[in-house]
DSSP file (Angstrom, degrees, kcal/mol; ACC not computed):
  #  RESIDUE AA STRUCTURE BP1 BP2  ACC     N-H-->O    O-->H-N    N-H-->O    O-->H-N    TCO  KAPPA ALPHA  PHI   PSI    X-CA   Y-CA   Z-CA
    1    1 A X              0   0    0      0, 0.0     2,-0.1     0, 0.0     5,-0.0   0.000 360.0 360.0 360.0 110.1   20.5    5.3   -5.0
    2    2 A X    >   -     0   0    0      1,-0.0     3,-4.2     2,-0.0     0, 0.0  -0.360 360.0 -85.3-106.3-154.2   20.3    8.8   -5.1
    3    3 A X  G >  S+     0   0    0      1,-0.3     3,-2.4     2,-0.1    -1,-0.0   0.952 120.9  55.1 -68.6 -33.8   17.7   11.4   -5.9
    4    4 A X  G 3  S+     0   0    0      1,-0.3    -1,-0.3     3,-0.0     3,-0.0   0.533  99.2  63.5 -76.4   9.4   18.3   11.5   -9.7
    5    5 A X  G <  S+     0   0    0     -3,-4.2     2,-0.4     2,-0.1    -1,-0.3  -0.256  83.7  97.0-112.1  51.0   17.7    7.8   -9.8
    6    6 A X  S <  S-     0   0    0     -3,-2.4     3,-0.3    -5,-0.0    -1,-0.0  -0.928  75.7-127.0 -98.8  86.1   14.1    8.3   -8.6
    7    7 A X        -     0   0    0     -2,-0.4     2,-0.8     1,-0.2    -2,-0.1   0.274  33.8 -83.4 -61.3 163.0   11.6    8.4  -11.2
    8    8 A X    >   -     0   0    0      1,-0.1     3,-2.1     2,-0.1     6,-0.3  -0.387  29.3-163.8 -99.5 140.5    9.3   10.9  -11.7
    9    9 A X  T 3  S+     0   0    0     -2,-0.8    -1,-0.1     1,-0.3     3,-0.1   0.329  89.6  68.0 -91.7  24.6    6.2   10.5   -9.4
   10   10 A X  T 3  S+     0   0    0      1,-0.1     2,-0.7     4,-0.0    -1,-0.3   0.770  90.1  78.1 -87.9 -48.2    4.0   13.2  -11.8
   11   11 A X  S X  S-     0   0    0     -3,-2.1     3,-1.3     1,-0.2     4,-0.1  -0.413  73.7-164.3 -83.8 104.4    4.4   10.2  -14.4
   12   12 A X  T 3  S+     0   0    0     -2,-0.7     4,-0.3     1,-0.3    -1,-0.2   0.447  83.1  76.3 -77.0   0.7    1.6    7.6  -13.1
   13   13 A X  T >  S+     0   0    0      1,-0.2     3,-0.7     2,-0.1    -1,-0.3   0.865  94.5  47.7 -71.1 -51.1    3.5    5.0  -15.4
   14   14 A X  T <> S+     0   0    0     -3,-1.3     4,-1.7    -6,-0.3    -2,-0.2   0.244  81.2 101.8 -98.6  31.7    6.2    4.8  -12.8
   15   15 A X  H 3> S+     0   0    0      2,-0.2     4,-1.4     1,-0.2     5,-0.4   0.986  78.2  54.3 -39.0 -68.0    4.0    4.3   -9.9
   16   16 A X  H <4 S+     0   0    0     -3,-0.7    -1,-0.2    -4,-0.3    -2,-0.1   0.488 108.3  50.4 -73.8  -3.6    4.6    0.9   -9.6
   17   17 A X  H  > S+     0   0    0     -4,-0.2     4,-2.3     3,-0.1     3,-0.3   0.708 112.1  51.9 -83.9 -36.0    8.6    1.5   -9.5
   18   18 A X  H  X S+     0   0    0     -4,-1.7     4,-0.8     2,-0.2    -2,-0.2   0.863 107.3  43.7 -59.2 -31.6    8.1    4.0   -6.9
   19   19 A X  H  X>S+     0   0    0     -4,-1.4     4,-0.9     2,-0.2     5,-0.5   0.521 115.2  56.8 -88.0 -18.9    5.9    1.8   -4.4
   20   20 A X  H  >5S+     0   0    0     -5,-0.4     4,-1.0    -3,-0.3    -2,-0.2   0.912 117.2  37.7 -79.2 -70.3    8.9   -0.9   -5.5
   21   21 A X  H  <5S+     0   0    0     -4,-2.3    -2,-0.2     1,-0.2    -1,-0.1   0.538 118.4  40.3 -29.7 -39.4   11.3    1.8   -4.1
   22   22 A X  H  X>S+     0   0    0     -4,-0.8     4,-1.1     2,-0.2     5,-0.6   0.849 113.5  54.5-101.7 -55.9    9.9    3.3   -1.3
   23   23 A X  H  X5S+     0   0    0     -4,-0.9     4,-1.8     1,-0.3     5,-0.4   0.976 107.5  54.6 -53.2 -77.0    8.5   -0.1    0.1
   24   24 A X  H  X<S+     0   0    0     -4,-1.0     4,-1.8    -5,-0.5    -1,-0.3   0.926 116.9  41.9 -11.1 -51.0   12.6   -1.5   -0.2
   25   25 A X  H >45S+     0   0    0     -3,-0.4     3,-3.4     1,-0.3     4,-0.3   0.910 111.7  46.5 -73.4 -81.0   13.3    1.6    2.0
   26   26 A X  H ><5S+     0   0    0     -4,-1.1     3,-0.8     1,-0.3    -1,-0.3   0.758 111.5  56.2  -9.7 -42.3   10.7    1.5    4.4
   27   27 A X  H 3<<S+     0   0    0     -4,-1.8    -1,-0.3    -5,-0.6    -2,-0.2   0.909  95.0  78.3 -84.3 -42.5   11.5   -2.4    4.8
   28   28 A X  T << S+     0   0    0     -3,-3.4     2,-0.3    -4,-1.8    -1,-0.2   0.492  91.9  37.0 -45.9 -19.6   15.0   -1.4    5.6
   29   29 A X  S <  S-     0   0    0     -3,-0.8     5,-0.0    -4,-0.3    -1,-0.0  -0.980  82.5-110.4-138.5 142.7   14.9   -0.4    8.9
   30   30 A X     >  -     0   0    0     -2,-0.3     4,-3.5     1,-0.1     5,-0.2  -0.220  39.9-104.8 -53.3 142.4   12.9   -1.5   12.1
   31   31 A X  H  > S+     0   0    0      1,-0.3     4,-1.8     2,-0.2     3,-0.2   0.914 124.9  50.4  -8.2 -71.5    9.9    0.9   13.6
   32   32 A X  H  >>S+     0   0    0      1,-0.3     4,-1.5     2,-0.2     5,-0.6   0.906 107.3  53.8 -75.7 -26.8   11.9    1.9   16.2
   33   33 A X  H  >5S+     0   0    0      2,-0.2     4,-3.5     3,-0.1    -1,-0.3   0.988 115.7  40.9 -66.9 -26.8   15.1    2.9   13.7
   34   34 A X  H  X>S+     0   0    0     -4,-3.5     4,-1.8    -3,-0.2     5,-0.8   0.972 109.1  64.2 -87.2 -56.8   12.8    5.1   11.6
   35   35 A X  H >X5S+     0   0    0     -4,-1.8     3,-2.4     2,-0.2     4,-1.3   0.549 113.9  30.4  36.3 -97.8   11.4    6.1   15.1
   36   36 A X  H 3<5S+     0   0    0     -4,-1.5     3,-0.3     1,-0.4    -1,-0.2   0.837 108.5  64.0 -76.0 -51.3   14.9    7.6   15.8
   37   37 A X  H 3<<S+     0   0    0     -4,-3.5    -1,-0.4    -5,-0.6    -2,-0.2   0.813 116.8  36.1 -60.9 -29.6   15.8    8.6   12.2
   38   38 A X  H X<5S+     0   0    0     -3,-2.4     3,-1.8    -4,-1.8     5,-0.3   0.541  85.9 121.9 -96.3   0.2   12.2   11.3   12.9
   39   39 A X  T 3<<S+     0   0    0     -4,-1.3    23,-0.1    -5,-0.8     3,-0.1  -0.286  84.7   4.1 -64.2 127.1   12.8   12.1   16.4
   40   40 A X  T 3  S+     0   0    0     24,-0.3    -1,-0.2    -2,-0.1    -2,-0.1   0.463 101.9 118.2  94.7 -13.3   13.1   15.5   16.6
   41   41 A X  S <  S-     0   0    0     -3,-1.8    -1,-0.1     2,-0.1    -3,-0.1   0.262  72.9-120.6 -78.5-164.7   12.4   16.5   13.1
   42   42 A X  S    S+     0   0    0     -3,-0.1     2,-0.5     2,-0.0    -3,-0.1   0.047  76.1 128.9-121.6   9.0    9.3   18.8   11.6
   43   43 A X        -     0   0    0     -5,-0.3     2,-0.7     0, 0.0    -2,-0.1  -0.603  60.0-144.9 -77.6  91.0    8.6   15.5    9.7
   44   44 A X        +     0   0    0     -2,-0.5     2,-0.3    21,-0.0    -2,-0.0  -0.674  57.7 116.7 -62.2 102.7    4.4   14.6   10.4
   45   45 A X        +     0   0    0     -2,-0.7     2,-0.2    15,-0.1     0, 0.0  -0.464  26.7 154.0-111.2-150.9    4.8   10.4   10.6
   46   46 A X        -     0   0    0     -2,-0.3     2,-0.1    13,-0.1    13,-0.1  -0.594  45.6 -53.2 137.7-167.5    4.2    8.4   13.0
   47   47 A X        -     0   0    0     -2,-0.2     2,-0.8     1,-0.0    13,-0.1  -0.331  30.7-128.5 -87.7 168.8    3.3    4.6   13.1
   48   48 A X        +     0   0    0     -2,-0.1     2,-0.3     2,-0.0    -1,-0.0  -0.852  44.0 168.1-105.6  78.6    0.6    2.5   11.6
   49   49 A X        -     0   0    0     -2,-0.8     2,-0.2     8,-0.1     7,-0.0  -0.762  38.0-121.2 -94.8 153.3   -0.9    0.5   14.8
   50   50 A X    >   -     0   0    0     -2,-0.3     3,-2.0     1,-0.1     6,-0.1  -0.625  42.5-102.7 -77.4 141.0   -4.2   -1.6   15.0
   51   51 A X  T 3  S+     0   0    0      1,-0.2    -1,-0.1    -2,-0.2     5,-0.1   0.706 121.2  48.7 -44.0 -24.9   -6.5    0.0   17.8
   52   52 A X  T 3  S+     0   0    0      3,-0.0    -1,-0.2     2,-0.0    -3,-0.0   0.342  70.5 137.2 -87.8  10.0   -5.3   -2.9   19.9
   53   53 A X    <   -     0   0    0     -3,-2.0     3,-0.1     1,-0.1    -4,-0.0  -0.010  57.3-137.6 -46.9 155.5   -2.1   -2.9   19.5
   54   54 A X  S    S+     0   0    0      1,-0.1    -1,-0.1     3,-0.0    -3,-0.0   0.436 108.3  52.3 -31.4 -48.9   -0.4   -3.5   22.9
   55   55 A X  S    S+     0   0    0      2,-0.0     2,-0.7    -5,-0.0    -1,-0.1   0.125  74.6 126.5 -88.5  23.7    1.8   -0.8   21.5
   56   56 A X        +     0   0    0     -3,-0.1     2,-0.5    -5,-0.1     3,-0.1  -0.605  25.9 164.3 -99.2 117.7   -0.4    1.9   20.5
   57   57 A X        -     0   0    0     -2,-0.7     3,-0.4     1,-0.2    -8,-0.1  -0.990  47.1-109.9-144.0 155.2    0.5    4.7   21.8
   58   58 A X  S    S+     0   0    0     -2,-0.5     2,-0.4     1,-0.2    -1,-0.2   0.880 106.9  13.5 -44.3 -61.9   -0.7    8.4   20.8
   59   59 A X  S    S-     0   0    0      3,-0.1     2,-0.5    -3,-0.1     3,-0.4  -0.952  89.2-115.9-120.0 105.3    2.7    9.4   19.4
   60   60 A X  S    S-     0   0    0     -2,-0.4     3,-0.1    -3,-0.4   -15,-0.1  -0.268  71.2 -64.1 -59.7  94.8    5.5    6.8   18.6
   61   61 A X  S    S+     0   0    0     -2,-0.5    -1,-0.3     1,-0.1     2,-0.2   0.422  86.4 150.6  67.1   8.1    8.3    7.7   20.9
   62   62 A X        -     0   0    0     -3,-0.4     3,-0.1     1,-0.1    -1,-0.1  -0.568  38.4-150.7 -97.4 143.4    8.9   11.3   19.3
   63   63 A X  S    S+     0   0    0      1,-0.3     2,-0.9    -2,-0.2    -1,-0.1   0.856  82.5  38.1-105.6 -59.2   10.2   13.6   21.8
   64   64 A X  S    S+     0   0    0      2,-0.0     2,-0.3   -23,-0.0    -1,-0.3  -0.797  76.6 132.3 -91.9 112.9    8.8   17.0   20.3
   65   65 A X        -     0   0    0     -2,-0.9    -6,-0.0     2,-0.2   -23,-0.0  -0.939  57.7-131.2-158.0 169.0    5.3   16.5   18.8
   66   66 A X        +     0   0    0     -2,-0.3    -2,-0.0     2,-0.1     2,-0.0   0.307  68.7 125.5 -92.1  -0.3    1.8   18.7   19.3
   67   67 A X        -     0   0    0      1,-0.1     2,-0.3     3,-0.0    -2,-0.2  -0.492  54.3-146.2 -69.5 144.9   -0.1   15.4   20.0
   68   68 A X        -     0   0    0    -10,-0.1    -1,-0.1     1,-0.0    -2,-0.1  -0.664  31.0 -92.2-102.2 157.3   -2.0   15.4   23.2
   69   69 A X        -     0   0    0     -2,-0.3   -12,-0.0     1,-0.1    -1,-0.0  -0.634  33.5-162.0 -58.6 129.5   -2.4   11.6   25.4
   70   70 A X    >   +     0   0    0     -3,-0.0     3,-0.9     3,-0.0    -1,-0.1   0.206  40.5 131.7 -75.1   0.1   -5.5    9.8   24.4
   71   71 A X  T 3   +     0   0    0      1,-0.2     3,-0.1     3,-0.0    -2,-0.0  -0.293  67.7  29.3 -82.5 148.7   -5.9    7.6   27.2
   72   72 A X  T 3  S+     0   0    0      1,-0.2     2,-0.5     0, 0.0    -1,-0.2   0.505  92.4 107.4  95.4   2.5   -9.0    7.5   28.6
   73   73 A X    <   -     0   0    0     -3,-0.9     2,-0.7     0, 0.0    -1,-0.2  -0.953  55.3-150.3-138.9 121.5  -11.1    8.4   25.4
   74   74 A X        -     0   0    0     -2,-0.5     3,-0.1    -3,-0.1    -3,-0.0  -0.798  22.9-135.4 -52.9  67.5  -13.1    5.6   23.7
   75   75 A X        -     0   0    0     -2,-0.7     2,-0.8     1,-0.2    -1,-0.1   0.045  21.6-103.0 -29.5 150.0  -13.2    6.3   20.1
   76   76 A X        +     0   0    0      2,-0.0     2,-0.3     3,-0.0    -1,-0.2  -0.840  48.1 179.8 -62.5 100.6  -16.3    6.0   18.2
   77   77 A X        -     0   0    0     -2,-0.8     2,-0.4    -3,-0.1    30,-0.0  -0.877  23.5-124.0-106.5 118.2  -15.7    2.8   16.5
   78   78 A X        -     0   0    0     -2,-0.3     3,-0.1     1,-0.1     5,-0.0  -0.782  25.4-123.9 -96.5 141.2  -18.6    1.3   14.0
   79   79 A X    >   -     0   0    0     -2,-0.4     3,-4.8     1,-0.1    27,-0.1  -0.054  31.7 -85.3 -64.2 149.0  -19.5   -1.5   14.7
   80   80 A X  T 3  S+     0   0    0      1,-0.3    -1,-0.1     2,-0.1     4,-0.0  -0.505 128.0  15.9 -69.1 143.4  -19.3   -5.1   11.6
   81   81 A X  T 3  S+     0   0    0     -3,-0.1    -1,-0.3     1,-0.0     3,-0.1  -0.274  93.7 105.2  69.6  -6.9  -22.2   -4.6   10.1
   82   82 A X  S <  S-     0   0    0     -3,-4.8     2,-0.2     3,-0.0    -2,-0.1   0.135 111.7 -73.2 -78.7  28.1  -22.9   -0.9   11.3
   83   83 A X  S    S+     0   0    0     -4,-0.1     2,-0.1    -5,-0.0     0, 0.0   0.150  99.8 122.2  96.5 136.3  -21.8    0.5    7.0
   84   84 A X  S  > S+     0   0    0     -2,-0.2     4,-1.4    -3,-0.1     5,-0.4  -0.723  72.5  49.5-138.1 -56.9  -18.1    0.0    7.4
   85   85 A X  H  > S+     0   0    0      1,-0.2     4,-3.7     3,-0.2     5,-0.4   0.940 117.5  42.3 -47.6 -58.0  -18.3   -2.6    4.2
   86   86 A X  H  > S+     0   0    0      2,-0.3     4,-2.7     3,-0.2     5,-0.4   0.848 115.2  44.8 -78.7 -47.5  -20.2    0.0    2.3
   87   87 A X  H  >>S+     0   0    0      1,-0.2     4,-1.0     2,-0.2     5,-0.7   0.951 109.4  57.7 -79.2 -62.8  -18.1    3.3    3.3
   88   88 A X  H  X5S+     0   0    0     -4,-1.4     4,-2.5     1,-0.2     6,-1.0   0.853 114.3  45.3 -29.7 -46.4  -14.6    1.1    2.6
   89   89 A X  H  X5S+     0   0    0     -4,-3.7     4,-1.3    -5,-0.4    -1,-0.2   0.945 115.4  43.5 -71.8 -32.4  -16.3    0.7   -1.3
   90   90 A X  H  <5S+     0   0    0     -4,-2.7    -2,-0.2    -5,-0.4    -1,-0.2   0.998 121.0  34.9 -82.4 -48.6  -17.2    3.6   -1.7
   91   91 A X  H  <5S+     0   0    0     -4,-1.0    -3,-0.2    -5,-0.4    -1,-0.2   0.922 139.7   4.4 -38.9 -61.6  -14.2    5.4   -0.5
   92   92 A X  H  <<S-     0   0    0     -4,-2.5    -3,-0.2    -5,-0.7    -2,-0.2   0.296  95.2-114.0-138.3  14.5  -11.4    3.4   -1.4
   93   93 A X     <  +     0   0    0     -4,-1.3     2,-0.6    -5,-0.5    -4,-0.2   0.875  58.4 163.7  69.8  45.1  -13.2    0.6   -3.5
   94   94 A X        -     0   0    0     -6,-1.0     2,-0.3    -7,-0.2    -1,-0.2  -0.921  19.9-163.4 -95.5  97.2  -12.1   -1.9   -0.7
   95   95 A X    >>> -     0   0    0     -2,-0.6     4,-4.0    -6,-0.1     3,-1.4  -0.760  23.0-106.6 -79.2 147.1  -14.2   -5.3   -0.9
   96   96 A X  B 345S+a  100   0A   0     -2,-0.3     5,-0.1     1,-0.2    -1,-0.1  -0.122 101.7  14.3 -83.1 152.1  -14.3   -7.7    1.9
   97   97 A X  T 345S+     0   0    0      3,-1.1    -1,-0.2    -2,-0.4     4,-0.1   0.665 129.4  61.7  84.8 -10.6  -12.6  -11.0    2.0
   98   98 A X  T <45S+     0   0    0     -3,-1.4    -2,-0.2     2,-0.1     3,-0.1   0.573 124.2   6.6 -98.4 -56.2  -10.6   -9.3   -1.1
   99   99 A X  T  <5S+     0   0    0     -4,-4.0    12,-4.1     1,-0.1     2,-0.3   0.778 129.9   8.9 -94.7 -28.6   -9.2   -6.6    0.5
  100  100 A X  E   < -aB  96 110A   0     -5,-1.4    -3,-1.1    10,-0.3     2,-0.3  -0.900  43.6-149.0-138.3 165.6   -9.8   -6.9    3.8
  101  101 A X  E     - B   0 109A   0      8,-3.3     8,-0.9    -2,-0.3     2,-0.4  -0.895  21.4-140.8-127.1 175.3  -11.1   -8.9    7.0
  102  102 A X  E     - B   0 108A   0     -2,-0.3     2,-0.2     6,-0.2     6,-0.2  -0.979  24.0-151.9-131.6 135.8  -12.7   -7.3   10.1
  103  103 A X    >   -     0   0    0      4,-0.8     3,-2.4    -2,-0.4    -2,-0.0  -0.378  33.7 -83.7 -89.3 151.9  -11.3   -9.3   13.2
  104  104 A X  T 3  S+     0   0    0      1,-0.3   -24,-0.1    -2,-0.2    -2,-0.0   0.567 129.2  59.2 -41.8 -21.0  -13.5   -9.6   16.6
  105  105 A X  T 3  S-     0   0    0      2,-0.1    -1,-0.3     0, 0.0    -3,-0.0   0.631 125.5-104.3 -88.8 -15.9  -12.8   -6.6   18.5
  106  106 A X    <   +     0   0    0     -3,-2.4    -2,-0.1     1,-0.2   -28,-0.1   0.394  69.1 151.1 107.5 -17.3  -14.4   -4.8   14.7
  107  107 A X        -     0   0    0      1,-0.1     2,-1.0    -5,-0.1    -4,-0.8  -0.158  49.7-134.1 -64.8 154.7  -10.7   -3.7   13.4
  108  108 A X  E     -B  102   0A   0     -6,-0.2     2,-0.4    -8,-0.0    -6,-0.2  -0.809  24.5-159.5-108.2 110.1  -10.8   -3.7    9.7
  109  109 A X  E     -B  101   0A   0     -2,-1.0    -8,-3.3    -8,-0.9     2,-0.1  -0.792  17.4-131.4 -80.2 118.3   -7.2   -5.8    8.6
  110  110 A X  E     -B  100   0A   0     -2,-0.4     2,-0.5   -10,-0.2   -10,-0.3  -0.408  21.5-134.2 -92.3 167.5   -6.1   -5.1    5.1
  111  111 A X        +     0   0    0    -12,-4.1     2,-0.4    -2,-0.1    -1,-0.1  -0.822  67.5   5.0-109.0 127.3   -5.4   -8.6    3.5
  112  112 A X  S    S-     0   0    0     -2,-0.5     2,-0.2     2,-0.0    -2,-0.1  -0.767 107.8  -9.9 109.6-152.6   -2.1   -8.6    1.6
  113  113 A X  S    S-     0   0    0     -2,-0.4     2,-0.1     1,-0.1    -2,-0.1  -0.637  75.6-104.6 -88.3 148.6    1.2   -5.9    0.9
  114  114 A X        -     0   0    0     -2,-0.2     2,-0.5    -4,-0.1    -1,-0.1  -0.368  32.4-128.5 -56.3 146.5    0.5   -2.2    2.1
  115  115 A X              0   0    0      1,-0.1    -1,-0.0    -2,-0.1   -96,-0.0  -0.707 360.0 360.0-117.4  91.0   -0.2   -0.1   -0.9
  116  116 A X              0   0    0     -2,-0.5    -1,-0.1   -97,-0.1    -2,-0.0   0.340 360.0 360.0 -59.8 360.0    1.9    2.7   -0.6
């Protein structure tokens, strides 16, 4: 596929081919290959980790970036039940046990496909 078989992503019709498109790509390679494929680039990604990840680290493996180490700093996390349901509706119209679960440690896990 190349660029001119991309639909155009002003048209809100062809959303739902684009999120078919991009998710296909995305799905195509492991972490670590798109990892490799931005190392070194001016590209702002990095990875999608849970706060408990095993793996969570500040900046995935990218050799040049302006991120500092976090270790050693505690986020401010709120706690289930401290408004988390209520700012997830209002923000992004999230309900729980539709959209989401909050696990024991507090993480909120969206339930289903990423929505790109």
């Amino acid at each position: 596929m190349d660029k001119s078989d991309i639909p155009d992503r002003s048209d809100p019709t062809k959303w739902p081919e684009l999120r078919h498109i991009f998710a296909a790509k995305f799905e195509s390679k492991t972490q670590r290959e798109w990892e490799d494929v931005f190392d070194g680039t001016d590209s702002c990604v990095t990875a999608v980790k849970t706060l408990f990840d095993v793996d969570n680290r500040p900046v995935a493996r990218l050799s040049e970036s302006p991120a500092l180490a976090i270790s050693g700093i505690r986020p401010n996390i709120l706690k289930a039940g401290d408004g988390g349901s209520t700012v997830l509706q209002q923000w992004v119209g999230w309900e729980e046990n539709r959209d989401y679960v909050v696990d024991g440690h507090g993480t909120v896990m969206n339930i289903g496909q990423t929505k790109l």
